[in-house]
Residue frames as qw, qx, qy, qz and C-alpha x, y, z in Angstrom:
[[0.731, -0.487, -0.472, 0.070, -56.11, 153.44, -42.38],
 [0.126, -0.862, 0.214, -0.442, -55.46, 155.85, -39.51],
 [0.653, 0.114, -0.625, 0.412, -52.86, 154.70, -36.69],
 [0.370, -0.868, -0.074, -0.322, -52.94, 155.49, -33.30],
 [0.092, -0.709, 0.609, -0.345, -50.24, 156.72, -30.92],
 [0.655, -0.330, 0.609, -0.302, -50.41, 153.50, -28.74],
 [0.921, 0.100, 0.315, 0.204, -49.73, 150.92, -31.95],
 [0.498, 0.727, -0.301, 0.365, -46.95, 153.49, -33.59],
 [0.437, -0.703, 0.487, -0.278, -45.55, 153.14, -29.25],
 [0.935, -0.119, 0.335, 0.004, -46.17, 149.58, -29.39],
 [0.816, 0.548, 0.104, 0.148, -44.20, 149.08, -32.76],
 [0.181, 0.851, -0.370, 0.326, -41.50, 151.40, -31.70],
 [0.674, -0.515, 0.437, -0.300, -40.98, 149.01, -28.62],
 [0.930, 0.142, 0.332, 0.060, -41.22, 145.88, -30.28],
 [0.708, 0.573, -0.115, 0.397, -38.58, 146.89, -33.35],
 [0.208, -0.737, 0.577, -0.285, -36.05, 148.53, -29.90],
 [0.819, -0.324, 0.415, -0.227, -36.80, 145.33, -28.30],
 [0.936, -0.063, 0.317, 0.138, -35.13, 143.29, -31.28],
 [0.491, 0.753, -0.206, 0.387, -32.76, 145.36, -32.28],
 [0.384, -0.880, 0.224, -0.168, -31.16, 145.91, -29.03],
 [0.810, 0.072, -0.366, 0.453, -27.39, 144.54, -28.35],
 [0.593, -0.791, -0.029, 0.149, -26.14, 145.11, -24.53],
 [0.129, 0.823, -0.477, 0.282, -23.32, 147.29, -23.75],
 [0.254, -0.492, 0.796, -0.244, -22.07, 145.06, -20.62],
 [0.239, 0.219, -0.943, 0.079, -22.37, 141.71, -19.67],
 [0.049, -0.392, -0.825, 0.404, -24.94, 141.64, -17.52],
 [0.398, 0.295, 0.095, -0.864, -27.55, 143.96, -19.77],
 [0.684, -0.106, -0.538, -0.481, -29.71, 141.20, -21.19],
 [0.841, -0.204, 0.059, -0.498, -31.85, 138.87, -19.04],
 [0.962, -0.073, -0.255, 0.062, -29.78, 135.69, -20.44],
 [0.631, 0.203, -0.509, 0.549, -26.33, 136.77, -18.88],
 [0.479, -0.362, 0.457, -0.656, -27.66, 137.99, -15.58],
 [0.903, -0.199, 0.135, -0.357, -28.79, 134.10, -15.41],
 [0.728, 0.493, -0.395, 0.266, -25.75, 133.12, -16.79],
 [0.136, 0.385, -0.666, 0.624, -23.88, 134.77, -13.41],
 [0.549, -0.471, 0.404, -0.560, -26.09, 133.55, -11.27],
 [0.983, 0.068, 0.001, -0.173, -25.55, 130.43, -12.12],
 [0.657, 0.539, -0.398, 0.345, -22.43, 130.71, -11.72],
 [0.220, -0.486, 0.468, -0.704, -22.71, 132.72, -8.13],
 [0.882, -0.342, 0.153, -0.287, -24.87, 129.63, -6.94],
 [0.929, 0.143, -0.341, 0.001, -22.24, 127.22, -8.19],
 [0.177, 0.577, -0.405, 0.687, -19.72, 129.26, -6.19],
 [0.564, -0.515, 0.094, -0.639, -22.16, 128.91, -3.16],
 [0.970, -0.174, -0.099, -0.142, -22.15, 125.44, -3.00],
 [0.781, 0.332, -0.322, 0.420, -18.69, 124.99, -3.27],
 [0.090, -0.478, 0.478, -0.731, -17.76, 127.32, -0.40],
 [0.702, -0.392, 0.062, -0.591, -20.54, 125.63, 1.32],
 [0.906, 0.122, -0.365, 0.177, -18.23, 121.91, 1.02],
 [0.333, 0.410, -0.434, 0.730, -15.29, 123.98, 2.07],
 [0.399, -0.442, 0.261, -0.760, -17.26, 125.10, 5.27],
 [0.946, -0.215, -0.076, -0.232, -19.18, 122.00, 5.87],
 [0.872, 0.205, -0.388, 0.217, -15.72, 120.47, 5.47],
 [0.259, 0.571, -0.253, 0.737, -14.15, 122.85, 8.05],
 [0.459, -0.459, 0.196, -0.735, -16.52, 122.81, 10.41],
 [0.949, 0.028, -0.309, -0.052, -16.20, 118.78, 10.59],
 [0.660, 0.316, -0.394, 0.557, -12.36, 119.36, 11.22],
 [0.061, -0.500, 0.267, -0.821, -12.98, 121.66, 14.28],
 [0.761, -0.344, -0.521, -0.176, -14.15, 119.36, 16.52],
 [0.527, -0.092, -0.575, 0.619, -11.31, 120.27, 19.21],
 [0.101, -0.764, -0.637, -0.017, -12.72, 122.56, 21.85],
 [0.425, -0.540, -0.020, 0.726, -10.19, 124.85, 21.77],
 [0.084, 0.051, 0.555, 0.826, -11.47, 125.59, 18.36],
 [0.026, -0.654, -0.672, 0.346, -15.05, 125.89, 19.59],
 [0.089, 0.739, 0.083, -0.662, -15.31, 130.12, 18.96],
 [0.226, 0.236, -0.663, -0.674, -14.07, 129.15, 14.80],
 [0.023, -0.195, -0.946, -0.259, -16.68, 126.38, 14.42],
 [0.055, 0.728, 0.560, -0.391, -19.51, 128.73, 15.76],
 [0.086, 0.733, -0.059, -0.672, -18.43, 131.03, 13.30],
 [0.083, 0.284, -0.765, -0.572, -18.11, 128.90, 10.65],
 [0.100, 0.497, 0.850, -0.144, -21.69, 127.36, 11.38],
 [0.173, 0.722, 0.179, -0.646, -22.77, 131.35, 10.78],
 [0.198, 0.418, -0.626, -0.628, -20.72, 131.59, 7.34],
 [0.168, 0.125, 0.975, 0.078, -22.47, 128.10, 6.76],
 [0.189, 0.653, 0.633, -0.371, -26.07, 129.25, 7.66],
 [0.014, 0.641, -0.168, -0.749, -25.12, 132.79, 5.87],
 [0.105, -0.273, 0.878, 0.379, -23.92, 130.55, 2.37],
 [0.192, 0.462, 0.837, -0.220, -27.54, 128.68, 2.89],
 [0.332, 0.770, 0.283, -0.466, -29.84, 132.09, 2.61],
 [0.005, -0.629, 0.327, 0.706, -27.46, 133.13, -0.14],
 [0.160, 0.151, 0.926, 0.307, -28.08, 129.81, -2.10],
 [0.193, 0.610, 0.768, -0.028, -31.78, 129.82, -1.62],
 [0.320, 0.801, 0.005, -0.506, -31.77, 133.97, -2.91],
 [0.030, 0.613, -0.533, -0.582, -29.99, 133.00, -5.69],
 [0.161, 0.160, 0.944, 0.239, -31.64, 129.99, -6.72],
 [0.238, 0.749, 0.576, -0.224, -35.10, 132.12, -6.55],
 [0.086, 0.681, -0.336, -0.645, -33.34, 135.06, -8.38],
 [0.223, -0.258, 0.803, 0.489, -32.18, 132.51, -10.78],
 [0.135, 0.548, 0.812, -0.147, -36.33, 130.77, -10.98],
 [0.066, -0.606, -0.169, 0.775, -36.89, 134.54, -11.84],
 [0.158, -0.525, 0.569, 0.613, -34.90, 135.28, -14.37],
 [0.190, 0.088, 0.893, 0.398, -36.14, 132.30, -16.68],
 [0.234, 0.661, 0.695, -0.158, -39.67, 133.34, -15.73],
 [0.174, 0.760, -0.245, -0.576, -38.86, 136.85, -17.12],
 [0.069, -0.310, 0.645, 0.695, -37.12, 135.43, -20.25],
 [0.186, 0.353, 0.917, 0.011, -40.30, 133.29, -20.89],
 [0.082, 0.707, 0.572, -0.407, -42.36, 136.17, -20.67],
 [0.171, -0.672, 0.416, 0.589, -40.35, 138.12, -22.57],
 [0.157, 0.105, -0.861, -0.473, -39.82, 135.88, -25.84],
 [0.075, 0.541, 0.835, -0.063, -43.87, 134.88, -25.25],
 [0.161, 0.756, 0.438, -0.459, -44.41, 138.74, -25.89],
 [0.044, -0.562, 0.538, 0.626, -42.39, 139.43, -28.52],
 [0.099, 0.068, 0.894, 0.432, -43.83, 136.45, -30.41],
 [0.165, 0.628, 0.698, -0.300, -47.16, 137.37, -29.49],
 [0.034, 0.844, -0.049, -0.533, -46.25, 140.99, -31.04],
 [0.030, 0.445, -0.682, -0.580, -44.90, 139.41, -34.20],
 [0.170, 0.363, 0.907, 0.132, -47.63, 137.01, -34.76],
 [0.114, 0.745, 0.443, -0.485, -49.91, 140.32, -34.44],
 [0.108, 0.608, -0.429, -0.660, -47.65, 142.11, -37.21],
 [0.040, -0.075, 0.861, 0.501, -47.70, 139.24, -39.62],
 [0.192, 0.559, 0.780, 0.206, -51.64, 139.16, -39.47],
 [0.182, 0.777, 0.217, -0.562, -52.04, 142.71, -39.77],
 [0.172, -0.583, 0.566, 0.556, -50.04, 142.52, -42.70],
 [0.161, 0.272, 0.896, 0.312, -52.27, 139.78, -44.32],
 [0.165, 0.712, 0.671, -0.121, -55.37, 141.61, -43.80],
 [0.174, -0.635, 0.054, 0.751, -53.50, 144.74, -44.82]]
């Protein structure tokens, strides 16, 4: 049975793909969701600290910090909501990810039967 270039590619992919072990921290899919899940929890907390800050400024001589802590607030906000969609990402990638690989190992094990 003759192979073609595009299942000896495919096969070369698929046996990189589960062999691979990242060099840093943040080369694989799950620890890039790992930190962001960390960076959002970070978010939120700063965001208390602010909310709480901006409560405490109530005198008007503090007026020019509470308008600037209403920015760092707002700022905190966008950062949440990119990191929570980053985060929504991520999973959808691993999914996809570990849904092609199996899809590519179910394909090996019946070529192998019919082989």
């Amino acid at each position: 049975m003759l192979v073609s270039d595009a299942e000896t590619s495919q096969t070369a992919l698929y046996r990189a793909a589960m062999t691979y072990r990242p060099e840093t921290p943040f080369d694989s899919i799950e620890s890039a969701l790992e930190y962001m899940s960390y960076l959002l929890e970070a978010t939120q907390e700063a965001q208390k600290q602010v909310d709480s800050e901006i409560e405490h400024s109530a005198d008007h001589h503090l007026a020019r910090r509470k308008q600037a802590m209403e920015l760092v607030s707002y700022k905190l906000t966008t950062l949440a909501s990119h990191v929570s969609r980053s985060r929504h990402l991520l999973r959808d990638l691993r999914t996809l990810r570990r849904l092609l690989l199996e899809e590519r190992g179910d394909s090996k094990r019946t070529e192998s039967q019919t082989g």
